[in-house]
N, C-alpha and C positions, 0 to 999 in steps of 0.2 A: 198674448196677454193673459187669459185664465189660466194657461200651463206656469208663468212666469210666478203667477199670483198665489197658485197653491203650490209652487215651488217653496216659495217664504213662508204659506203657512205651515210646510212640514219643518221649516227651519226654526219657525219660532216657538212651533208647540215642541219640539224634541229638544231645543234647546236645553245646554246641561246647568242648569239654575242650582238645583237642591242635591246635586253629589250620585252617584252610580245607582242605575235600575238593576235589576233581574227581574229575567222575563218565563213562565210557569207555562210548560207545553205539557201536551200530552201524545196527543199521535199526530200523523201528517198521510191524509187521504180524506174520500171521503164514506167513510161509512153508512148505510141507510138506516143504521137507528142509531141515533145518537144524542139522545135527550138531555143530557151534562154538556152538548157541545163539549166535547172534547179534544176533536179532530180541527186540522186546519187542513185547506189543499196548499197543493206545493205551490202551487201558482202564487195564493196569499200567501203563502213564509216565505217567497220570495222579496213581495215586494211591499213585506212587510222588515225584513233583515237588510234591502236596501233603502229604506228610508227610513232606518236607523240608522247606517252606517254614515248616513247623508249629516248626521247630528254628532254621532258618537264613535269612540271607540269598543266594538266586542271586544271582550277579554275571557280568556278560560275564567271560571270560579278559583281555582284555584290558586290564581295570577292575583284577584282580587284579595283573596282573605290574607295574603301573605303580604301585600301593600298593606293594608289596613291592620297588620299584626306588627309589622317597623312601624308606624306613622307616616307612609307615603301617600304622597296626592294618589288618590283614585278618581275623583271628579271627571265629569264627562266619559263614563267608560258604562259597558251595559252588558250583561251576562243572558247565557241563552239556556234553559235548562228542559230537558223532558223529563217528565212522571215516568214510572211503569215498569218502563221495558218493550211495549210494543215494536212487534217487526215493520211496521210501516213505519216508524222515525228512520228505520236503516235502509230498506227500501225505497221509501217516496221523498224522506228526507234527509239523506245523507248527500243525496248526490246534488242538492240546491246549497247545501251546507259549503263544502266541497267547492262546488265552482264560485260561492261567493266568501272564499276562505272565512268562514265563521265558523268558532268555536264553539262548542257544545257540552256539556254534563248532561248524562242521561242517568236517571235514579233506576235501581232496579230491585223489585217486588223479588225477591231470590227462591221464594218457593214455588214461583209460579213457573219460575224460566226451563225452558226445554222442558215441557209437559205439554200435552193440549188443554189444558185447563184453561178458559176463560175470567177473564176477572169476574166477581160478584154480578156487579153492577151492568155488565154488559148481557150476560145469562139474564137477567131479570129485567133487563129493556126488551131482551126478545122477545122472554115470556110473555109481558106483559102488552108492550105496545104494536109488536110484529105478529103473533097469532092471531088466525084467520077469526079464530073463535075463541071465547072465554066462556065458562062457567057462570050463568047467575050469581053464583055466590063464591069466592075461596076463602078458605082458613089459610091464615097465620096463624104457626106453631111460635108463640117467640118461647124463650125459656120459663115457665111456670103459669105461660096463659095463651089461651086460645084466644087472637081476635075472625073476626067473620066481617069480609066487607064487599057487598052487594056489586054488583057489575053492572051497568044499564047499558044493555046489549045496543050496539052501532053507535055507541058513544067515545069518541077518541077522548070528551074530557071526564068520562068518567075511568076510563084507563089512566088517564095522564095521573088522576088525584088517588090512585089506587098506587102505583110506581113510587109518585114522590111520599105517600104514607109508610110505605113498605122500606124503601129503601131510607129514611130516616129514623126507623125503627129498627134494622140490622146491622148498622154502618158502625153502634157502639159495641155491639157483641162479638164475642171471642169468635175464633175463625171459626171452630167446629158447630157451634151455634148458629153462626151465621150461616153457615155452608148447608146446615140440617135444613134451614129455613128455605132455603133457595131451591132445592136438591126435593122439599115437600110440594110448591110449590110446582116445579119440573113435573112431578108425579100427578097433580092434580090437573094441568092444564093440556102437557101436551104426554103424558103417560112417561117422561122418562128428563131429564137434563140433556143439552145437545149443544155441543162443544164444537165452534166453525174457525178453520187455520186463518178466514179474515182478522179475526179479533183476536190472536193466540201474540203470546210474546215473543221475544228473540230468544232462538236457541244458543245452544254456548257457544259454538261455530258463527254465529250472529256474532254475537258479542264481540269475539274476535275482531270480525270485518269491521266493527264499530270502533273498536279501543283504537287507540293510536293517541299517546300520554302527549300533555299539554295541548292536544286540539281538539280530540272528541275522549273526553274522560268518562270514566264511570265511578259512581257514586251510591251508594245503599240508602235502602226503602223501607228496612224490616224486610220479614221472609214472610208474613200474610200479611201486609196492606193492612196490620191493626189501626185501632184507633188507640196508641198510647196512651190515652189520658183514665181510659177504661179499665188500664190495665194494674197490678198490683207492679209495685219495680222490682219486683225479681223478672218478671214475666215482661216488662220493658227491656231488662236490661238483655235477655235471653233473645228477643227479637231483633234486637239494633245489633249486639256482637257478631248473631248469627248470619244477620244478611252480609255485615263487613269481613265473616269468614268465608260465606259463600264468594264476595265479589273477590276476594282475593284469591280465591281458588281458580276462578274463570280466568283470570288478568294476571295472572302471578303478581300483582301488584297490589299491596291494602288500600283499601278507599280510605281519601281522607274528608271528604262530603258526604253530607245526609241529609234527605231530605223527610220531614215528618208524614206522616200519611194522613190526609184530609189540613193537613196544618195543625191537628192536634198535639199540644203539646203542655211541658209543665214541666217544674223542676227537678223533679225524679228524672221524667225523661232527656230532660237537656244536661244532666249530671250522667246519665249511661252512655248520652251521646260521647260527651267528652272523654267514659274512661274507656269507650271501643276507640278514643284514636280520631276522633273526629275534629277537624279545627274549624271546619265552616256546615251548617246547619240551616236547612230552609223552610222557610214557612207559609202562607197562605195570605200575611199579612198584606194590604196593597197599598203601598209608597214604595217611595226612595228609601237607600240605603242613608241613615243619617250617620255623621262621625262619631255619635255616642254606640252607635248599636253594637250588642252584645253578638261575637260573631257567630252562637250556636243560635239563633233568634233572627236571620237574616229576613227580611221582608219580599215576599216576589208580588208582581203581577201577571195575574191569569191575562192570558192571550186567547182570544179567539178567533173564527174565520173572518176575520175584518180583511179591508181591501186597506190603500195603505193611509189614505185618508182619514178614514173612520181608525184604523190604529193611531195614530199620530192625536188625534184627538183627546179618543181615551187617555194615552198614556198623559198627557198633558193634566190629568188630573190632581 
């Protein structure tokens, strides 16, 4: 009886009512700092892509923007996409993908790929929330001003509010700016920046093992993770072309998907997207895809490590 019971309720909340989802990944593992929740385990993308599939049809992206460019029903269909580039999507989640034939678009960060460079963001969770010890006090260098903000030693929430000040503070700055800040920071807490192949992206040889056209696609990020909206458009346009030269270099195949970084966007940028070649564009927005929607402005929702219950809920929103 309760198995039967919450059988129908994953039927009725995923029920395809308001037209095609996309669903916003980022890795699949479980990392121990990971304050963005970012990470799903395989276990939840499991049975979280089967009790999807229980409602809808997975479709590549690329299946979808081309229905919705004829006027074909797309209704009842739901798209799988990752951020990044992470080698745990290929790793921990390729092979749940895989046996449960679902398609995928993975966006790729193209100047990060094959380097050990870590994202921003994962650098500065280390710093900040994973050393043993902090400083009384650090400086933020941002660009034309020093802030200073106190640390109350054995305080996980006085870390927590130091993280989320810092990392809302360099998310709009250019990469080299950014990087200074993170990279002083490095310097200050633990004497240096420290780059671990847990949190590194896919190498090009990755990518490879990834690609395979119409089932697990790949798609451009920009080449550092900008926030477009910060940017002048020539310096838009320089970051979306170049990541869709890079992907195309990796793939011998052009990307024709993009996804914005942070969901930052604006008409400069959704105009560079289009003249790199781009015919589907994703954003941070969370609904349904409606049949007016503009297809460089696609709407996703963030997924996180839910069981399949609690997904089925959420998405019902």
């Amino acid at each position: 009886m309760i198995v039967q019971r919450a059988s129908n309720l994953l039927k009725r909340l995923l029920a395809p009512r308001d037209g095609p989802i996309i669903l916003m990944y980022h890795r699949v593992g479980a990392p121990p700092c990971d304050p963005a929740q970012l990470a799903v385990t395989a276990d939840n993308l499991a049975q979280q892509i089967e009790a999807l599939k229980a409602r809808r049809t997975i479709v590549p992206l690329g299946w979808l923007a081309e229905r919705r460019a004829r006027g074909l029903p797309v209704d009842g269909t739901a798209v799988i996409t990752f951020d990044d580039g992470y080698a745990d999507v290929l790793h921990n989640g390729l092979p749940v993908l895989a046996r449960l034939d679902c398609p995928a678009t993975i966006f790729l960060a193209t100047g990060t790929i094959g380097t050990v460079t870590n994202m921003w963001w994962d650098v500065l969770a280390r710093l900040l929330l994973a050393s043993e010890t902090l400083p009384a006090e650090i400086e933020v260098a941002l660009p034309g001003r020093r802030h200073r903000i106190a640390i109350e030693q054995g305080s996980a929430r006085s870390r927590a509010r130091a993280y989320g000040w810092i990392s809302e503070a360099v998310r709009p700055l250019v990469s080299a700016a950014r990087d200074a800040v993170v990279e002083d920071l490095a310097r200050q807490i633990r004497g240096g920046r420290e780059d671990i192949s847990s949190d590194r992206l896919m190498t090009p040889e990755e990518i490879l093992q990834w690609h395979r056209k119409g089932m697990f696609d790949i798609g451009a990020h920009t080449v550092s993770h900008a926030s477009l909206t910060a940017l002048p458009a020539a310096a838009q346009h320089a970051e979306i072309a170049e990541s869709c030269r890079a992907c195309a270099a990796l793939t011998g195949e052009a990307p024709t998907s993009f996804a914005y970084p942070y969901g930052h966007h604006d008409p400069r940028a959704v105009h560079a997207a289009a003249s790199a070649g781009i015919s589907a564009a994703v954003t941070t927005e969370k609904r349904k895809v409606r049949a007016s929607e503009h297809p460089l402005t696609l709407p996703r929702y963030y997924v996180g490590n839910w069981q399949a219950d609690d997904f089925a809920m959420r998405l019902s929103l």
